[in-house]
C-alpha positions as CSV (number, residue, x, y, z in Angstrom):
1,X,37.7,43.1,75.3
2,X,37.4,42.0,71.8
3,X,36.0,45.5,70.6
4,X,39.6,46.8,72.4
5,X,41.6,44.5,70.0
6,X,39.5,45.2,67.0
7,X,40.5,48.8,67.8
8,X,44.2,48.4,68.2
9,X,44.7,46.2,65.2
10,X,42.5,48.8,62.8
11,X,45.2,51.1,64.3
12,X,48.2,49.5,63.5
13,X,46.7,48.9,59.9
14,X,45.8,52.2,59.5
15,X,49.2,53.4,60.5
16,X,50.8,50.8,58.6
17,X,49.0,52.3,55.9
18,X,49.9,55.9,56.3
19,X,53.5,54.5,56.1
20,X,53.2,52.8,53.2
21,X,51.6,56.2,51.4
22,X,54.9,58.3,53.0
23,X,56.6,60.1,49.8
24,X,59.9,59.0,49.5
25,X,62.8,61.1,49.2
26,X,62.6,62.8,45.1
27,X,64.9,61.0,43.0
28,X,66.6,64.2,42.1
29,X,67.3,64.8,45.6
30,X,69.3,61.3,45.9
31,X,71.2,61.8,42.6
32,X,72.3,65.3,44.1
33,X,73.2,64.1,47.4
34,X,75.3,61.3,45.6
35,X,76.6,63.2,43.1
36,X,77.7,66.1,45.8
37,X,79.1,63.4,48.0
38,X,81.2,61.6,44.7
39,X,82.6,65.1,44.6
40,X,84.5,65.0,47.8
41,X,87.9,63.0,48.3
42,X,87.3,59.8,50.1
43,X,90.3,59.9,51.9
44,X,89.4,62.8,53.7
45,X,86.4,61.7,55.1
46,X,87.2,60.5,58.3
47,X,85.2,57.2,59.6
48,X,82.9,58.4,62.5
49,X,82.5,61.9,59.8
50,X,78.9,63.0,58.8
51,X,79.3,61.6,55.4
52,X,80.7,58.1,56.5
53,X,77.3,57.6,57.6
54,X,76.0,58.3,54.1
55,X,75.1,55.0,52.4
56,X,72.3,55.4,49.3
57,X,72.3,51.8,48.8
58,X,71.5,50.7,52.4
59,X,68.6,53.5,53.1
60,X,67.3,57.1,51.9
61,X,68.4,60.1,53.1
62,X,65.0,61.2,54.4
63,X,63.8,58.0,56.1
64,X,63.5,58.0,59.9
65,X,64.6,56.5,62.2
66,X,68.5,57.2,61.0
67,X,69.9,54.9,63.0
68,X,73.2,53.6,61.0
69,X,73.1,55.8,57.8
70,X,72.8,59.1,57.4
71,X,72.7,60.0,61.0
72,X,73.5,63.4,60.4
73,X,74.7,66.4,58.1
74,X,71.5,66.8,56.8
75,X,67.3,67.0,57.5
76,X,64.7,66.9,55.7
77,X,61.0,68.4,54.9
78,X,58.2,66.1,54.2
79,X,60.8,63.9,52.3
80,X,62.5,66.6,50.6
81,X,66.2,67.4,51.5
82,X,65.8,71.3,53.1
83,X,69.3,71.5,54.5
84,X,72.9,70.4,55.0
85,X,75.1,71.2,57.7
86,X,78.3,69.0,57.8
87,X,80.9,68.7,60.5
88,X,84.1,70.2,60.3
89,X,85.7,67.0,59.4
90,X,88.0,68.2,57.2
91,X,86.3,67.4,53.6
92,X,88.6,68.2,50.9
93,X,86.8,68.0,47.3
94,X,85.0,71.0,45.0
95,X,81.3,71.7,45.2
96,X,79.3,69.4,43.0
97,X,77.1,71.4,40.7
98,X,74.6,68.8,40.8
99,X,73.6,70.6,44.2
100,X,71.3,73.0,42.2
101,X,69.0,70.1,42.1
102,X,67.9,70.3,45.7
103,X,65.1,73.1,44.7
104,X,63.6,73.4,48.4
105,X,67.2,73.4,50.1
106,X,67.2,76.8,52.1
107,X,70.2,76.2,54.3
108,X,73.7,74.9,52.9
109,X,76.7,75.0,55.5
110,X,80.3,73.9,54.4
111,X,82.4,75.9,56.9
112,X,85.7,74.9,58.6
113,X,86.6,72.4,56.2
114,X,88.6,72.5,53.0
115,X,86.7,72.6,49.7
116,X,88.2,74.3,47.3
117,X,87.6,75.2,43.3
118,X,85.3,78.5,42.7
119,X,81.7,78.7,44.0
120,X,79.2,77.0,40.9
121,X,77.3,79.2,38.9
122,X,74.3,76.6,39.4
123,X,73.6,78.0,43.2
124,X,71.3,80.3,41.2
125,X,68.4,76.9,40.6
126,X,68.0,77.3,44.4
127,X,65.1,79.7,45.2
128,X,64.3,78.7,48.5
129,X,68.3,79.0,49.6
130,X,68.2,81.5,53.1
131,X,71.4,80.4,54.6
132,X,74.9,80.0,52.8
133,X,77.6,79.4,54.8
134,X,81.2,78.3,53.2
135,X,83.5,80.0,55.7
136,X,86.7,78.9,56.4
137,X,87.8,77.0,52.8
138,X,89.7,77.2,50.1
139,X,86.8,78.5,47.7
140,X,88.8,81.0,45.2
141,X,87.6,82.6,42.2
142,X,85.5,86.2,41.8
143,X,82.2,86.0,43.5
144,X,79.6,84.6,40.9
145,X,76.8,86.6,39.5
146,X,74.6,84.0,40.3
147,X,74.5,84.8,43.7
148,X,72.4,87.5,42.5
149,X,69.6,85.4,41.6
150,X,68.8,83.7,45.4
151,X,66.2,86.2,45.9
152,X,65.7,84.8,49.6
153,X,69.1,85.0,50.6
154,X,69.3,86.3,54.4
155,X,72.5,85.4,55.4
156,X,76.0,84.9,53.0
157,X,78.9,83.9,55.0
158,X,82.3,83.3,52.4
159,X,85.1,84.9,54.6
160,X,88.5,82.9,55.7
161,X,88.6,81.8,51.7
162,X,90.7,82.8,48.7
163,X,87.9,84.9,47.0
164,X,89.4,87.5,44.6
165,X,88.4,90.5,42.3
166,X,86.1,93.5,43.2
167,X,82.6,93.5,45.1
168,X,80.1,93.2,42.2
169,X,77.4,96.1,41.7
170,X,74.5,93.2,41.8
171,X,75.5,92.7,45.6
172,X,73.0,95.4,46.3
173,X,70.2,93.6,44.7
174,X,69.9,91.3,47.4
175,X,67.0,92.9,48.9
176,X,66.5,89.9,51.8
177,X,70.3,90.0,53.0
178,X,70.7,90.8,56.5
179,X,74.6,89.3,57.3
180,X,76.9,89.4,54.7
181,X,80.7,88.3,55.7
182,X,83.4,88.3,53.3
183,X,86.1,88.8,56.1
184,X,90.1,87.2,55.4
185,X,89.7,87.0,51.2
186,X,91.5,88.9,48.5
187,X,88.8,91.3,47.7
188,X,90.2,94.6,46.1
189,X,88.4,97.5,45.3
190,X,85.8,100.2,46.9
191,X,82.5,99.5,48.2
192,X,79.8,99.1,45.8
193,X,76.3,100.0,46.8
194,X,74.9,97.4,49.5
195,X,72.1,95.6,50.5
196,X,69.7,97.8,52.0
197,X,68.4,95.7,54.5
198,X,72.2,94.6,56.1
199,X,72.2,94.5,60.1
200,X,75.6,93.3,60.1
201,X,78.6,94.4,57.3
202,X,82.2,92.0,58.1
203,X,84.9,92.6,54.8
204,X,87.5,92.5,57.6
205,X,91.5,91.4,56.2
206,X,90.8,92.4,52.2
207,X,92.3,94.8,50.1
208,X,89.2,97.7,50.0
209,X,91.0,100.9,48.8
210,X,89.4,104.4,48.6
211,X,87.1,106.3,51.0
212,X,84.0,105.4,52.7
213,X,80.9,106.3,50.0
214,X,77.4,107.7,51.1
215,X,76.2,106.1,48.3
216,X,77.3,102.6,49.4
217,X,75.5,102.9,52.4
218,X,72.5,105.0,51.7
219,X,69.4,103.5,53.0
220,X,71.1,101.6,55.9
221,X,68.4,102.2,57.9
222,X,68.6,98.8,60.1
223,X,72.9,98.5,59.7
224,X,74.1,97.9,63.5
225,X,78.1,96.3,63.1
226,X,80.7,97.7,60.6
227,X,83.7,95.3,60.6
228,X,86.2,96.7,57.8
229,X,89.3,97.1,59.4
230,X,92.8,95.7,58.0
231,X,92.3,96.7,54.7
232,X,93.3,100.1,52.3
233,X,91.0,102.4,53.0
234,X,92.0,105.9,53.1
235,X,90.5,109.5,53.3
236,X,88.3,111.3,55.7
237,X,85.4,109.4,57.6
238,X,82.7,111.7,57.4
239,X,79.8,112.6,59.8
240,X,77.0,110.9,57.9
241,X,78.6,107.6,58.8
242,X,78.4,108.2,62.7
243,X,74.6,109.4,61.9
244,X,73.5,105.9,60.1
245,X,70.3,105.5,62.7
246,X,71.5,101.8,64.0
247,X,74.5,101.9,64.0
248,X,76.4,99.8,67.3
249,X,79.4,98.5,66.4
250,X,82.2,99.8,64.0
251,X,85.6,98.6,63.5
252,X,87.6,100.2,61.2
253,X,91.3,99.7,62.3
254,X,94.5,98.8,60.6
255,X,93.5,100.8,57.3
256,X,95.1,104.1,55.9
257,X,92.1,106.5,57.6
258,X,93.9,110.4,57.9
259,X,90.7,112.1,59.3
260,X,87.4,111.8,61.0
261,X,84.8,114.1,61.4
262,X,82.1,113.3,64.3
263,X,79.0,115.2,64.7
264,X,77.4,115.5,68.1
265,X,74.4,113.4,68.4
266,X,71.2,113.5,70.5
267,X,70.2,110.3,73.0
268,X,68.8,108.2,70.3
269,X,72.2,107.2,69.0
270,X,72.7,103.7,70.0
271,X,76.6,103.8,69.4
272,X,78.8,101.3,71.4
273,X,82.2,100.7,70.6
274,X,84.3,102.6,68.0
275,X,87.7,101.1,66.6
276,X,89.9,103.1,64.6
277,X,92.9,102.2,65.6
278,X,96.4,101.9,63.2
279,X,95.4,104.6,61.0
280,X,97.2,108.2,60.1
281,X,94.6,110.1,61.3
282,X,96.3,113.4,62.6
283,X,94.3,116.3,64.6
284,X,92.6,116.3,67.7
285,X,90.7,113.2,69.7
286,X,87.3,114.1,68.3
287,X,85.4,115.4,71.9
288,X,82.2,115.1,69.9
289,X,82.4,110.9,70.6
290,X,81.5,112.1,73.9
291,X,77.9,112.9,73.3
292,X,77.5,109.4,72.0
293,X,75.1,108.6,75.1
294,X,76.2,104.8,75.3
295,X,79.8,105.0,74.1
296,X,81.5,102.0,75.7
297,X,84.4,101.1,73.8
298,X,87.1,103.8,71.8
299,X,90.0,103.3,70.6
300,X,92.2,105.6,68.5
301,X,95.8,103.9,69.5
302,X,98.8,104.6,66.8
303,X,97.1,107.6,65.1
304,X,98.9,111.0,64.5
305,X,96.7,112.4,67.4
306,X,98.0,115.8,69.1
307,X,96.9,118.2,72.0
308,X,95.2,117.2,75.0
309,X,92.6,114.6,75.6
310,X,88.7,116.3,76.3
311,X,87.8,116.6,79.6
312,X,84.6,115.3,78.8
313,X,86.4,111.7,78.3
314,X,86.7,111.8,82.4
315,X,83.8,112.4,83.0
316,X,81.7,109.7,80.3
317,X,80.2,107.2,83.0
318,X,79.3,104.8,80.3
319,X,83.4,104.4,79.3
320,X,84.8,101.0,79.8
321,X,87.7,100.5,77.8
322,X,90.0,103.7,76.2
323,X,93.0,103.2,74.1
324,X,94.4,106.3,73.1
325,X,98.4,104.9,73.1
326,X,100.8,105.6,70.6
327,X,99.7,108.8,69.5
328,X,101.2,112.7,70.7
329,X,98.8,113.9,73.1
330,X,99.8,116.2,75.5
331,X,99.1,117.8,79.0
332,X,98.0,116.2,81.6
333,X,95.2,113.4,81.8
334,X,91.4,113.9,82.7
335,X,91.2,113.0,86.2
336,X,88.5,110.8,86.2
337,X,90.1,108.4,84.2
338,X,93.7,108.1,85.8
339,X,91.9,107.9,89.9
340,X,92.4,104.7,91.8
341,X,88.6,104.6,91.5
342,X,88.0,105.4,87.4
343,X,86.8,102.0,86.0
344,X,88.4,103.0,82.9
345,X,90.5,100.1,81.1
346,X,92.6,100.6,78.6
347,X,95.9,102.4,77.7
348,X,97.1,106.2,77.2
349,X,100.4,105.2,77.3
350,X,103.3,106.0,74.6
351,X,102.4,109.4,74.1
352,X,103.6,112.5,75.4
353,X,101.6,113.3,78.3
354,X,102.7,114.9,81.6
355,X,101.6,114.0,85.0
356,X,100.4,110.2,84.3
357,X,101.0,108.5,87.6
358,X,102.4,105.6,87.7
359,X,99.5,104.2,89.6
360,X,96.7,104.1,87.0
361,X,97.0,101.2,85.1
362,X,96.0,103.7,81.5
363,X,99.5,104.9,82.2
364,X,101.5,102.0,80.8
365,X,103.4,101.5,78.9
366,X,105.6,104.6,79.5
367,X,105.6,107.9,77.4
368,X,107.5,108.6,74.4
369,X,110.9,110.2,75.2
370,X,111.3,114.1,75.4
371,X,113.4,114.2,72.7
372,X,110.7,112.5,70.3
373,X,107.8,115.0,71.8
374,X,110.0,118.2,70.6
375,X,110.7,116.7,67.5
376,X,107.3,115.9,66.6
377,X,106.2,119.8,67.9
378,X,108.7,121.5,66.6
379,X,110.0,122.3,70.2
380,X,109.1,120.7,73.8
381,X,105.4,120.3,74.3
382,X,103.7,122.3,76.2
């Protein structure tokens, strides 16, 4: 019995001990995390917030347990500050420089609240940064250069700011970034050469002008979503786009698109869903989409489409959802997708078809009126 107690009370010494040794948090680290928090206005930090809990002079951010201070908003790596993620508590304040002296901070998440001021030029002092998420601020400013020197940056997240100017040409020197999403800014401009390792592209609600370039996305060998719609593009989107190897996922609606070119492809395409809806683009529905072998989702509404729509479309057992409304197509519809049975969802509606019964639901809204159809042909449609 008294070699058991020997035993636990060398134990508990020896623990004690261990604690006693345990690094405490860098000074640097502190001065940051009070210098970043000094940054923000007090009176926007609500009292059950992340940061309420943030008292320096009743504990370090890194001890455990956090019982009363510091509960959350960030962690930490053997006593180093690695990442912080607050709530969206609605934070108003700029982004203290002084962040840049968290040196093994790889994750820094802002979003949904409402800092504001441009990003600081002293992100660069952060080599271990992975993550940056700021969305949904009021960040304004061009982005800054020093972006360009997080060389293990995998993920950049900026969009629903005020972010102005053009996409910088060092953008494509970040060799590591897989998600990049400057969606809802004031970005003008064409697209610069980009990343080459991007699996998912999102500039959605800018002001992008001029055509797609093959040179901006040569080497997207891994690139699976394309989210650039409700911008200023314009021109002809050519076939090399449709033949980027992993390509799922493209949006490019509500630009100024007048043609598109689609080669047919073999059954390694992996092509999903296509969005090019409110453009100009005049012709003919493209019949080469239907070789896409898992086409699920098209949409060409409120093009300057004419002539019939392909056969093939009735007959594509992967379709889900077609929209080819507001456009002038003509004749009558493929039969598989207006049956009681098609599983087709969607719309053909608004154009100038013939023979869409009123029992499909792709039939409404109604077509354009005769009159418009004649107009828009030169005479009545045939």
């Amino acid at each position: 019995m008294k070699n058991l107690s020997f035993l636990c009370l060398s134990l508990c010494l020896l623990l004690k001990s261990a604690a006693a040794r345990r690094p405490l948090p860098s000074s640097s680290d502190v001065s940051a995390l009070a210098s970043f928090l000094s940054a923000i206005d007090p009176s926007t930090i609500p009292p059950w917030s992340c940061l309420a809990s943030w008292n320096f002079s009743a504990s370090h951010p890194c001890s455990l347990p956090r019982r009363s201070f510091f509960t959350c908003g960030l962690s930490c790596s053997s006593s180093r500050v690695s990442s912080i993620t607050l709530d969206p508590a609605g934070y108003s304040g700029t982004l203290s420089p002084s962040i840049s002296s968290l040196s093994l901070l790889s994750l820094l998440d802002l979003s949904d609240n409402s800092f504001s001021g441009p990003i600081p030029p002293s992100l660069s002092s952060l080599p271990n940064l992975r993550t940056l998420v700021l969305r949904s601020n009021r960040f304004s400013g061009p982005l800054p250069a020093s972006l360009a020197s997080l060389p293990n940056l995998e993920t950049l997240d900026l969009s629903y700011n005020s972010l102005s100017g053009p996409l910088p040409d060092w953008l494509g020197s970040l060799a590591l970034l897989s998600r990049l999403d400057l969606s809802f800014n004031r970005i003008t401009g064409a697209l610069p050469r980009l990343p080459r390792n991007l699996l998912e592209l999102a500039l959605r609600g800018n002001s992008l002008s001029g055509s797609l370039s093959r040179h901006a996305f040569d080497g997207l060998n891994r690139l699976e979503v394309v989210e650039l719609g409700q911008n200023s593009l314009s021109g002809t989107l050519e076939q090399w786009f449709f033949l980027l190897p992993s390509l799922q996922q493209v949006n490019l609606a509500n630009n100024s698109l007048t043609g598109v070119q689609v080669p047919r492809v073999d059954s390694r395409n992996g092509l999903v869903a296509v969005d090019l809806g409110f453009n100009q683009i005049g012709g003919y529905v493209p019949g080469n989409l239907t070789s896409f072998p898992l086409l699920s989702s098209l949409s060409l509404r409120h093009n300057r489409l004419r002539g019939g729509i392909p056969a093939e479309l009735g007959q594509k057992k992967t379709l889900r959802r077609l929209f080819l409304d507001g456009n002038y197509l003509t004749g009558k519809p493929p039969e598989g997708l207006v049956s009681g049975q098609a599983p087709v969802s969607g719309s053909l509606g608004d154009n100038c078809l013939q023979g869409c019964p009123a029992s499909s639901r792709l039939c409404a809204p109604s077509q354009k009126p005769v009159a418009v159809c004649s107009q828009a042909y030169g005479g009545k449609p045939k």
